[in-house]
C-alpha positions in Angstrom: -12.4 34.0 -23.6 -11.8 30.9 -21.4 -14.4 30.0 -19.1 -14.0 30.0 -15.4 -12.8 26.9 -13.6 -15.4 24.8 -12.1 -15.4 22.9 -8.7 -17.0 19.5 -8.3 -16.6 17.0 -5.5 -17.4 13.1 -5.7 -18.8 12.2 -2.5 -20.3 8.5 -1.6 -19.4 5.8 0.8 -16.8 3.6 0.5 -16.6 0.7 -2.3 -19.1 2.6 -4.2 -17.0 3.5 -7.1 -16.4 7.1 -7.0 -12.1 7.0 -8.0 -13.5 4.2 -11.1 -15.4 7.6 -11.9 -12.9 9.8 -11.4 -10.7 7.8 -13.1 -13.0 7.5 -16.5 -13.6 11.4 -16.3 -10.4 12.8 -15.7 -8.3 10.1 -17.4 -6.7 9.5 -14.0 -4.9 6.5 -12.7 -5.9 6.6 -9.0 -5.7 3.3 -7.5 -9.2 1.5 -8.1 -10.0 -1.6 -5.5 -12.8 -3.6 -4.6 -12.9 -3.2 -1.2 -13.6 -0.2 1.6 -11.0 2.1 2.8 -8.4 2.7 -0.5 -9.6 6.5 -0.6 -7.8 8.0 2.4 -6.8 11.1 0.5 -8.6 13.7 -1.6 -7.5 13.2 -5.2 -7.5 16.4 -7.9 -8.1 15.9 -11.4 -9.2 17.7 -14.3 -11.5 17.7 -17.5 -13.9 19.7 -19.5 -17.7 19.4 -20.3 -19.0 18.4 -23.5 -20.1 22.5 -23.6 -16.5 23.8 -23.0 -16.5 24.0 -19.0 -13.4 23.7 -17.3 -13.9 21.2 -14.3 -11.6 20.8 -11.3 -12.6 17.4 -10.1 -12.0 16.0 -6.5 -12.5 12.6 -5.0 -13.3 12.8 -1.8 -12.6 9.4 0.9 -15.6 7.2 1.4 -17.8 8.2 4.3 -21.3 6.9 5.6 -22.1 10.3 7.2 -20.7 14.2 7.8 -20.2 13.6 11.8 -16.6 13.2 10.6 -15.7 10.3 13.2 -12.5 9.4 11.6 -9.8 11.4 10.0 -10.6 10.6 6.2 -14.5 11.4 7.2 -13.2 14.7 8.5 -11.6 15.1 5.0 -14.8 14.9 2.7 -17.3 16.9 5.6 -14.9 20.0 5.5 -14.3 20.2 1.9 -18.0 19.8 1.3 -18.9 22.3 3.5 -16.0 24.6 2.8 -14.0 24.4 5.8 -11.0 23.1 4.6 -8.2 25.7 4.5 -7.5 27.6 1.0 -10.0 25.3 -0.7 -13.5 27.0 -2.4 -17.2 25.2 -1.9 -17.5 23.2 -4.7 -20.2 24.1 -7.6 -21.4 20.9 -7.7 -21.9 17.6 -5.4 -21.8 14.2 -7.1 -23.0 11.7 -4.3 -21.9 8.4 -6.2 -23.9 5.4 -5.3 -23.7 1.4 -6.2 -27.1 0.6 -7.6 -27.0 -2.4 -5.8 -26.6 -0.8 -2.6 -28.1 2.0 -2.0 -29.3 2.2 1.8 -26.5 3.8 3.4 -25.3 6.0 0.5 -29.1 7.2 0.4 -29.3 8.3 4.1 -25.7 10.1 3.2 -27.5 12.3 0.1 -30.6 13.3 2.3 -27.6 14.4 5.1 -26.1 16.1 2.2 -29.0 18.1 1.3 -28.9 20.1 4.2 -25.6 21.4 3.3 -26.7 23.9 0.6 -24.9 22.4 -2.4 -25.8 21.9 -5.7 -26.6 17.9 -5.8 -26.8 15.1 -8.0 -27.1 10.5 -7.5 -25.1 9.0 -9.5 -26.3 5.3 -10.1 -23.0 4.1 -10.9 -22.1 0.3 -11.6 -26.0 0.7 -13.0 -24.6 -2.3 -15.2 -24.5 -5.0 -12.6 -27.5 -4.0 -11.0 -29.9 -4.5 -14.4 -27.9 -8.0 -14.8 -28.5 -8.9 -11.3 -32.4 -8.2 -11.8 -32.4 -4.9 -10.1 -34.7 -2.6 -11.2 -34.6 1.2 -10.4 -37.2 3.6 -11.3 -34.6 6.7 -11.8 -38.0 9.6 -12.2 -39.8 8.1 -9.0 -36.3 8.2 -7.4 -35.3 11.9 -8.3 -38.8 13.0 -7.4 -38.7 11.6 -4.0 -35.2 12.8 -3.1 -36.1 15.9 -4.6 -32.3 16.2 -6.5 -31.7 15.4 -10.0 -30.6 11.1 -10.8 -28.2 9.7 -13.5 -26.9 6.2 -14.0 -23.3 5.5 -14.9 -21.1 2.6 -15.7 -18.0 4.1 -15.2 -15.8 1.2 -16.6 -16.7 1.7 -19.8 -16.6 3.7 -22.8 -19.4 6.2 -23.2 -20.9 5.0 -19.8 -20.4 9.0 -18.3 -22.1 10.1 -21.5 -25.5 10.9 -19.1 -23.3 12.2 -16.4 -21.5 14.6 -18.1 -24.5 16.4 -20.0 -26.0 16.5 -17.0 -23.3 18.1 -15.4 -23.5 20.9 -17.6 -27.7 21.5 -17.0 -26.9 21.9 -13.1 -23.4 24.1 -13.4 -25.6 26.4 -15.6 -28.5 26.3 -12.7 -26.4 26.5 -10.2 -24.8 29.6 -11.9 -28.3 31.1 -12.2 -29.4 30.5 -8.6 -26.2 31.4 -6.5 -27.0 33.7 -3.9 -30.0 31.3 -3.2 -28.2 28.4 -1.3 -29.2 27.9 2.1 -26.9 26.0 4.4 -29.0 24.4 7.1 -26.4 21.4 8.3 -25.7 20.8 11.6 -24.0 16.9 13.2 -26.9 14.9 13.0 -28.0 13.0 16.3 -28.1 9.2 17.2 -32.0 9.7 17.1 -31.5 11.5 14.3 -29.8 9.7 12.1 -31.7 6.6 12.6 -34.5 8.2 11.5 -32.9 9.8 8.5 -32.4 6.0 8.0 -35.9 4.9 8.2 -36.7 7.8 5.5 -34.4 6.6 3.1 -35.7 3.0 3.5 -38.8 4.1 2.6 -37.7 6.1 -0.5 -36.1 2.7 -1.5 -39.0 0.7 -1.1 -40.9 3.0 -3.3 -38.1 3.0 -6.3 -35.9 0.4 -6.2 -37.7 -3.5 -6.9 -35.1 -6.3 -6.1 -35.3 -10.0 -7.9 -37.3 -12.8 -6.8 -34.0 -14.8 -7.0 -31.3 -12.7 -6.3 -28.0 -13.2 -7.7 -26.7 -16.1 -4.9 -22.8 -16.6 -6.2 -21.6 -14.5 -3.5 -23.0 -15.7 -0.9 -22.2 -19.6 -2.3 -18.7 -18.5 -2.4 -18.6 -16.8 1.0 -20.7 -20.2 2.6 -16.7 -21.5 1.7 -14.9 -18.4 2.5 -16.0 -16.9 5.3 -16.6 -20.1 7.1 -14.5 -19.7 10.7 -12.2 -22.7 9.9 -12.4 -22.7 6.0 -12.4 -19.4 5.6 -8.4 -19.2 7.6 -7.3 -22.2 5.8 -8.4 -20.5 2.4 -6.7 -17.4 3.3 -3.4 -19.0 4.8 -3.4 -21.2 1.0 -3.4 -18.1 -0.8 -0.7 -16.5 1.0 1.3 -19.3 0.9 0.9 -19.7 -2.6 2.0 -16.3 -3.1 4.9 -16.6 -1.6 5.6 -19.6 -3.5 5.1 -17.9 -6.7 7.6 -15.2 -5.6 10.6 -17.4 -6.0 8.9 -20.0 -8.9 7.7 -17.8 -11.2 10.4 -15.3 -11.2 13.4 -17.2 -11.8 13.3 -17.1 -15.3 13.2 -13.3 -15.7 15.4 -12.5 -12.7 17.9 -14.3 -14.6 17.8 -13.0 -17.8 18.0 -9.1 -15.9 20.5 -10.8 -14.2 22.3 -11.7 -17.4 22.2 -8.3 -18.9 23.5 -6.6 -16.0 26.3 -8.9 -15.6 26.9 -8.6 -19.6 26.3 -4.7 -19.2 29.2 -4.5 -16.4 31.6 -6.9 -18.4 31.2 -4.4 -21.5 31.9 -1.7 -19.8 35.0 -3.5 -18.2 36.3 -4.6 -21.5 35.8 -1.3 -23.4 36.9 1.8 -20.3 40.5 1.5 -19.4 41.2 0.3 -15.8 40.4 3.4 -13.6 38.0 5.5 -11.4 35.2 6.1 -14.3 35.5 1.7 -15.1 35.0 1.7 -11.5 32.6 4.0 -10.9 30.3 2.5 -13.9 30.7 -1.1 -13.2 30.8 -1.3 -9.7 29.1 1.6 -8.4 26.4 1.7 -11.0 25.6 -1.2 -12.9 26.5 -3.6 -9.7 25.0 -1.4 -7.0 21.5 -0.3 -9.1 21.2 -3.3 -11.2 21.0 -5.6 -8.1 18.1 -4.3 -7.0 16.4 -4.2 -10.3 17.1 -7.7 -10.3 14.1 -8.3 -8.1 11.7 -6.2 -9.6 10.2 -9.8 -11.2 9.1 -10.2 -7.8 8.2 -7.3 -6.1 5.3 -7.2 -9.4 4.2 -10.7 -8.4 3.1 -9.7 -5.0 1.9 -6.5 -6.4 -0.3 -8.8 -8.5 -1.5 -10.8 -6.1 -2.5 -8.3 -3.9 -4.5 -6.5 -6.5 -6.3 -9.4 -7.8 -7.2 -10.0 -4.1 -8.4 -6.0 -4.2 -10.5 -6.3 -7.6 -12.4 -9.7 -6.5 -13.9 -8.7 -3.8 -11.4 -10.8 -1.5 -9.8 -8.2 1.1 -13.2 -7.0 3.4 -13.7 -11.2 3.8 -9.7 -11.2 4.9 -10.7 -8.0 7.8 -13.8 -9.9 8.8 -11.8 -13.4 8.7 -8.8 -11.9 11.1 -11.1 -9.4 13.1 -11.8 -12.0 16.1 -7.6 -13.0 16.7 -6.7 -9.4 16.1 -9.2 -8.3 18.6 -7.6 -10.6 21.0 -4.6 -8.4 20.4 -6.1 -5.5 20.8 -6.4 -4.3 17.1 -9.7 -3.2 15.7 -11.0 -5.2 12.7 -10.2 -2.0 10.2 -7.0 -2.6 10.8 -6.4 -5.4 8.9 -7.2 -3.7 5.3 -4.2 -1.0 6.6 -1.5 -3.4 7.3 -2.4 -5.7 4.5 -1.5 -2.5 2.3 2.1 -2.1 4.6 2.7 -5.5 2.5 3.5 -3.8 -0.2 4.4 -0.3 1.6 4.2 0.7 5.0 3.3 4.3 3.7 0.0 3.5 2.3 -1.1 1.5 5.0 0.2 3.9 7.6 -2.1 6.9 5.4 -4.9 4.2 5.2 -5.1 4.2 9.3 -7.2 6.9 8.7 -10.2 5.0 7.7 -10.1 3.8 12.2 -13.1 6.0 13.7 -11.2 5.8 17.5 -8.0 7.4 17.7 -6.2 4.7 19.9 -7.0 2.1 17.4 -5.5 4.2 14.6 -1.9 5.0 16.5 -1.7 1.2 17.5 -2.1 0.4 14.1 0.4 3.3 12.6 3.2 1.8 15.4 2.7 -1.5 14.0 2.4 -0.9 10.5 6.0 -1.0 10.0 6.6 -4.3 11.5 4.5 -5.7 8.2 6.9 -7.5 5.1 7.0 -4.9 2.2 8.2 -5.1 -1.0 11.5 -3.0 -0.3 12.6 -5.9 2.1 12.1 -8.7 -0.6 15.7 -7.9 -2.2 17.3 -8.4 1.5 15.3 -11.4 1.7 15.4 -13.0 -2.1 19.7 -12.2 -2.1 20.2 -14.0 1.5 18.0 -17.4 1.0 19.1 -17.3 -2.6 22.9 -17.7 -1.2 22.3 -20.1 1.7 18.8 -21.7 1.4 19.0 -24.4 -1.2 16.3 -24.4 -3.8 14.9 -28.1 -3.0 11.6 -29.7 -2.3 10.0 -30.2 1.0 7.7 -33.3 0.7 8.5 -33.2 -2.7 6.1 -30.5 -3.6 6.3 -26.7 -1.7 10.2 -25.1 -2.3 12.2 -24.9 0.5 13.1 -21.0 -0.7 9.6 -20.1 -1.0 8.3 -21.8 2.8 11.1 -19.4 4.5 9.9 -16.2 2.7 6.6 -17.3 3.7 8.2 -17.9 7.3 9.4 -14.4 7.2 5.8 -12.7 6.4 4.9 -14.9 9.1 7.1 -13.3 12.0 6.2 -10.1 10.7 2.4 -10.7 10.9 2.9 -12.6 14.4 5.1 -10.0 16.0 3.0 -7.3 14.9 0.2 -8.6 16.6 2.3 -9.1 19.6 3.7 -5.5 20.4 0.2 -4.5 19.7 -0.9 -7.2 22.7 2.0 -5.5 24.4 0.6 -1.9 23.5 -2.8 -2.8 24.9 -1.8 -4.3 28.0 0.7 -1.6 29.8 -0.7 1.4 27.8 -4.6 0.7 26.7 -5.6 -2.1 29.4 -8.7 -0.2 30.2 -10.0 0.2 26.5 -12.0 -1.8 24.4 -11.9 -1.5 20.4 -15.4 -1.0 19.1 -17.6 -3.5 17.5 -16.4 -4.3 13.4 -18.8 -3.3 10.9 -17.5 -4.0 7.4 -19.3 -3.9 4.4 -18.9 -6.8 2.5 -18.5 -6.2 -1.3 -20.2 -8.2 -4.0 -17.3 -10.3 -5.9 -16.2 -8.7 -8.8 -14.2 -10.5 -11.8 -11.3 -8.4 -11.7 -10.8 -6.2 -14.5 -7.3 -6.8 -16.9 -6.9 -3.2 -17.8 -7.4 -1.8 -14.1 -4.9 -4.9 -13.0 -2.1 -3.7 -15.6 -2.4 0.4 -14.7 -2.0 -1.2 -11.1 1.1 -3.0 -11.9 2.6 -0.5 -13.9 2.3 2.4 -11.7 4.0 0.4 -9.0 7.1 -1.1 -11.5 7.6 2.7 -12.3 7.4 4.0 -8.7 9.9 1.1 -7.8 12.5 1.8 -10.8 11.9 5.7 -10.1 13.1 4.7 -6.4 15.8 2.9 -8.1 17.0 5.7 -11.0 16.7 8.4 -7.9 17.4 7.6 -4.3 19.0 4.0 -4.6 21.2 5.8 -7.1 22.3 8.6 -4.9 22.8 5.9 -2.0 25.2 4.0 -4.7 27.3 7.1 -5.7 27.4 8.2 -2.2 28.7 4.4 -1.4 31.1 4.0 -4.1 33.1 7.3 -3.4 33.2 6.2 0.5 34.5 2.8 -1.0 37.0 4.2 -3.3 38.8 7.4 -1.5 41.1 7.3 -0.5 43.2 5.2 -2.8 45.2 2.8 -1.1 49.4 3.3 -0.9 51.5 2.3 -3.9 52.4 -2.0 -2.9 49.8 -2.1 -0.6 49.4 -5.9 0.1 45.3 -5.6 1.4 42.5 -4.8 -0.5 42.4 -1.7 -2.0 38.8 -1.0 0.2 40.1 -1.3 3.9 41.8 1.8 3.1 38.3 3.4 2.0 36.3 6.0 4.0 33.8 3.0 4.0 36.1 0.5 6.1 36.7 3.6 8.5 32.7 4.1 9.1 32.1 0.7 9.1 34.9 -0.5 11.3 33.6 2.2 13.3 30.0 1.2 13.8 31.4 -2.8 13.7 31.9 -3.5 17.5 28.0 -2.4 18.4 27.1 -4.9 15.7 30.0 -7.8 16.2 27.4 -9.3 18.6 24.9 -9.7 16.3 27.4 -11.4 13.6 27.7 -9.0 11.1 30.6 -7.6 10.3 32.0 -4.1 8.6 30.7 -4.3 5.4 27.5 -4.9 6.4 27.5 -1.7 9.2 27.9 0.3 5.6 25.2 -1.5 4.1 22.5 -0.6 6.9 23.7 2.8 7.6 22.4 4.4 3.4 19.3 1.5 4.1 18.2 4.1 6.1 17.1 5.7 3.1 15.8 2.7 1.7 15.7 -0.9 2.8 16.5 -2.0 -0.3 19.6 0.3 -0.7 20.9 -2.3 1.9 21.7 -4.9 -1.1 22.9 -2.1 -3.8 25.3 -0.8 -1.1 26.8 -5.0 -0.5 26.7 -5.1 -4.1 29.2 -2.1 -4.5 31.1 -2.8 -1.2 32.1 -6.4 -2.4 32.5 -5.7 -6.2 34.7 -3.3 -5.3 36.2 -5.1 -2.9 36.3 -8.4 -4.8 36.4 -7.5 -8.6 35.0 -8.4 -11.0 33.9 -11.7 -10.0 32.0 -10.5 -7.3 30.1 -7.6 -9.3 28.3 -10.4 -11.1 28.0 -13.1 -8.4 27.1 -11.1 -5.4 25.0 -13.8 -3.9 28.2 -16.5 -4.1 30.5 -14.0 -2.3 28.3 -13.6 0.5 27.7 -17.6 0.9 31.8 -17.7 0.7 32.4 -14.7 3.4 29.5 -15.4 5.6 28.3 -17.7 8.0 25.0 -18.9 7.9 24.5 -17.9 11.7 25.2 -14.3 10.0 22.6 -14.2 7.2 20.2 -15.7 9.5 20.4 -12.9 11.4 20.4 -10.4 8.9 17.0 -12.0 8.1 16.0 -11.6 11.8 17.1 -8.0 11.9 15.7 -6.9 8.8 12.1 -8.4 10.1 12.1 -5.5 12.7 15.0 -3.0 11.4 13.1 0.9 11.2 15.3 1.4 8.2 12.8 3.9 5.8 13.0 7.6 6.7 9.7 8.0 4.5 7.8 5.6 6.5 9.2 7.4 9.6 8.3 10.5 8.3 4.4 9.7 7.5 4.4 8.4 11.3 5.3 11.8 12.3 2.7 13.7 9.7 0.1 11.6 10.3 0.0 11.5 14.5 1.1 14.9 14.6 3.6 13.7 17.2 7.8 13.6 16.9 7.0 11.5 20.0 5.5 8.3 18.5 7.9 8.5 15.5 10.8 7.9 18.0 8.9 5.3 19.7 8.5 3.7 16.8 12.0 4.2 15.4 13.6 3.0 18.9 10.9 0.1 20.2 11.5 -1.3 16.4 15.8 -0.7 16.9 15.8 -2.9 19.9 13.4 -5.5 18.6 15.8 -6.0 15.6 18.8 -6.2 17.9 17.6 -8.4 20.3 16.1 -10.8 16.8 19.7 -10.7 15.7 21.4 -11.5 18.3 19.3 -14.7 19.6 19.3 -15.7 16.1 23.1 -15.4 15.6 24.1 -17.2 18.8 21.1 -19.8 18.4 22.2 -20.5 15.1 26.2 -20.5 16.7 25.0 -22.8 19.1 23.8 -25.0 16.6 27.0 -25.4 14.4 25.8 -23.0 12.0 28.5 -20.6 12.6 
């Protein structure tokens, strides 16, 4: 007979590494960082116990107390207490705890208590705390919370060994004593809580002994890092370097994917007879998909970055190094951890909001979210300096290529914190964000395996994006570029007969003043699925239009049909262009408002319009037309 399914629910503050445990029990890949504030979500996995229990495991979003000041906090106190609609109390509480840290997440078990559930501490990362002369005495500790204590070092292999045969003593208890669980939790007070504090002080004094000569590499690193002038030049090196490495070290592998796909389309020129199916492969396929997986090179190298960034330790110093100028534009220090994650999606960082306490912070941050570089805007970005930047050397050391990407991230970031000056001074003048407390992390060395699940789940999520919706976008693209076929002698290209030319031409005079011209109106019209669906769609609107020759050098027909004032302001429009319906729709899920999601979709519109059309007659005026 198979046994009942179990319920247990990791609950600790943030940075304590509860989805590391999650991740070693349930054989999960849930995004692992070392910083507070990548939980926003409850995350469901599965295992079984060493005695044949079936266990439903949750990981719940880092909280420091069950007020539920925030929406994530609200996530973890109803699930816990069993509020949260169709879900069951759980059978078991594991209140994960970094042993060497355990103030706050102490005061958070003692709340805990009061809520009636089964409990257990988890010592995890009990590693780091032994090497950094920490002692613990586990019995005293146990004895003087009154709950039963385990240590865990959930990074490696057999380090849940503890956990999970303890796991099986309580579920068999708790089975025993069921109908004896009183819940006695109510909001703790100000008063309240502070002296809830001063109790679990005391119960660490009594347990934990800390070194004569504790570990100081942190805080020699952070004399450099965290130092108010140091601390920005550090931070503005690194991203600069990043962006540097986006075009240096993936040239070589752009080119050989490059290479295939342009070998890939010739085969399948030379082998299919001259028709709608050559067409349709070559052009609509291979040119349109492949030249967006052309750039997956670099969308892992800022994936890479950014996660190396997570794993150190880095990102809480970054919030607590931008918290002073983004409180002079009205942002709360929190923010920063969100719209560093919009770098690589808006999504993420938009979901991450949730981790703000006050809810005017949180929708100022969700409205500028978007305005943040991601990784779907990097093949708009790469294919237009690539044609008309050339690749040389300023001062004979930083690429010219690489210091206008890094120009880009750089209007994003700077108009970003403008509208949100602009937010605070006609709609918010009379608030003021809350002081910023931030837990700083200890730095970590970052681990290769977690690095490499990181990087991998993104490459797959991108080429998913690719094989699914950029792929429908391309099909969708090619029959509007193909049908109908053009008149027997027709002298013009067989395309400005197309359903394409028609929309385009269409859209064309609201965007002549901007530059661009018909084909790119098609492009941006499917980018509204996907930014990125913006360069398959040119791709397959010029190969189609230009043969063969263009299918493989998409980048040279642009510099030859375009003027530079034109991809300038392509670049300039695609800074503030609202073109994601996903990130659109989490707006709307997560403020619960169609309202702010057609702020955001309009206030954005208008930004990118007005960019492009300065840019284009700027750049006119300057003989770049």
């Amino acid at each position: 007979m198979e046994s009942p399914l179990l319920h247990l629910a990791l609950v600790g503050t943030p940075n304590s590494g509860k989805t590391s445990l999650f991740n070693a029990l349930t054989g999960s890949r849930q995004k692992v960082a070392n910083y507070p504030g990548v939980t926003v979500e409850r995350k469901e996995g599965a295992f079984v116990t060493p005695q044949g229990r079936q266990i439903s495991l949750v990981d719940l979003p880092g909280t420091y107390s069950l007020r539920g000041r925030s929406p994530d906090e609200e996530i973890t106190r109803d699930f816990v207490l069993g509020r949260a609609t169709g879900e069951v109390l759980p059978d078991l509480v594991l209140c994960v705890a970094d042993s060497t840290n355990l103030r706050l997440t102490i005061r958070l078990l003692l709340e805990l208590k009061s809520t009636g559930r089964p409990l257990a501490l988890v010592l995890n990362m009990f590693d780091i705390a032994k090497r950094r002369g920490v002692t613990v005495d586990v019995a005293g500790l146990s004895q003087a919370l009154g709950v039963p204590v385990v240590t865990s070092i959930a990074v490696r292999k057999g380090g849940t060994d503890d956990l999970l045969r303890l796991t099986d003593q309580l579920l068999a208890q708790a089975a025993d004593a069921a109908g004896d669980r009183a819940n006695t939790w109510r909001p703790l007070t100000v008063p309240e809580l502070r002296a809830t504090q001063r109790e679990a002080d005391r119960i660490i004094a009594a347990t934990v002994s800390l070194p004569e000569r504790p570990d100081t590499w942190t805080a020699r690193i952070d004399s450099v890092a965290l130092h108010p002038v140091g601390g920005l030049l550090v931070l503005l090196v690194i991203l600069f370097v990043m962006f540097q490495a986006v075009f240096a070290w993936a040239q070589p592998l752009m080119q050989v994917l490059s290479a295939s796909f342009d070998a890939l389309g010739q085969l399948v020129h030379d082998q299919l007879p001259e028709g709608l199916l050559q067409s349709f492969l070559q052009n609509g396929v291979i040119s349109g998909v492949g030249s967006v997986i052309v750039f997956l090179p670099q969308i892992i190298i800022i994936f890479l970055f950014i996660l190396l960034l997570e794993d150190f330790g880095y990102m809480a110093r970054a919030a607590f190094l931008m918290d002073r100028i983004m409180g002079g534009a009205g942002l709360h220090g929190r923010a920063f951890i969100p719209l560093l994650s919009s770098f690589a999606c808006a999504i993420p960082g938009i979901m991450a909001t949730r981790v703000i306490d006050n809810r005017r912070d949180r929708l100022t941050t969700i409205l500028i979210a978007p305005l943040m570089t991601c990784s779907a805007r990097i093949p708009v970005y790469t294919l237009i300096i690539s044609a008309f930047i050339p690749p040389t050397k300023v001062w004979g050391l930083i690429n010219l290529q690489g210091l206008v990407m890094f120009g880009l991230y750089a209007a994003g970031i700077v108009s970003a914190l403008a509208v949100s000056f602009l937010i605070k001074f006609f709609m918010m003048r009379d608030y003021q964000p809350a002081p910023f407390m931030l837990e700083l992390p200890d730095y970590k060395m970052p681990r290769l395996r977690g690095i490499a699940i990181g990087i991998y789940t993104r490459a797959k999520m991108f080429l998913q994006r690719a094989g699914t919706t950029i792929f429908a976008m391309m099909v969708l693209i090619w029959f509007l570029a193909s049908f109908p076929q053009p008149p027997e002698g027709a002298a013009e290209p067989a395309i400005n007969y197309s359903l394409a030319a028609m929309i385009g031409q269409a859209i064309a005079p609201l965007l002549t003043p901007v530059g661009f011209n018909w084909q790119i109106a098609v492009a941006l019209v499917p980018g509204m699925a996907a930014r990125e669906v913006a360069v398959a769609a040119l791709g397959t609107v010029y190969a189609i239009e230009g043969g063969k020759e263009a299918a493989e050098q998409i980048g040279q027909v642009l510099a030859s049909k375009w003027s530079l004032a034109t991809a300038l302001a392509l670049l300039a429009w695609y800074i503030f262009a609202p073109q994601c319906a996903s990130t659109l729709a989490v707006i709307r899920r997560e403020t619960g408002s169609w309202r702010w999601m057609a702020v955001t979709f309009f206030y954005m519109f208008a930004l990118a319009y007005a960019a492009a059309f300065a840019t284009y007659h700027i750049a006119v005026a300057m003989g770049a037309g």
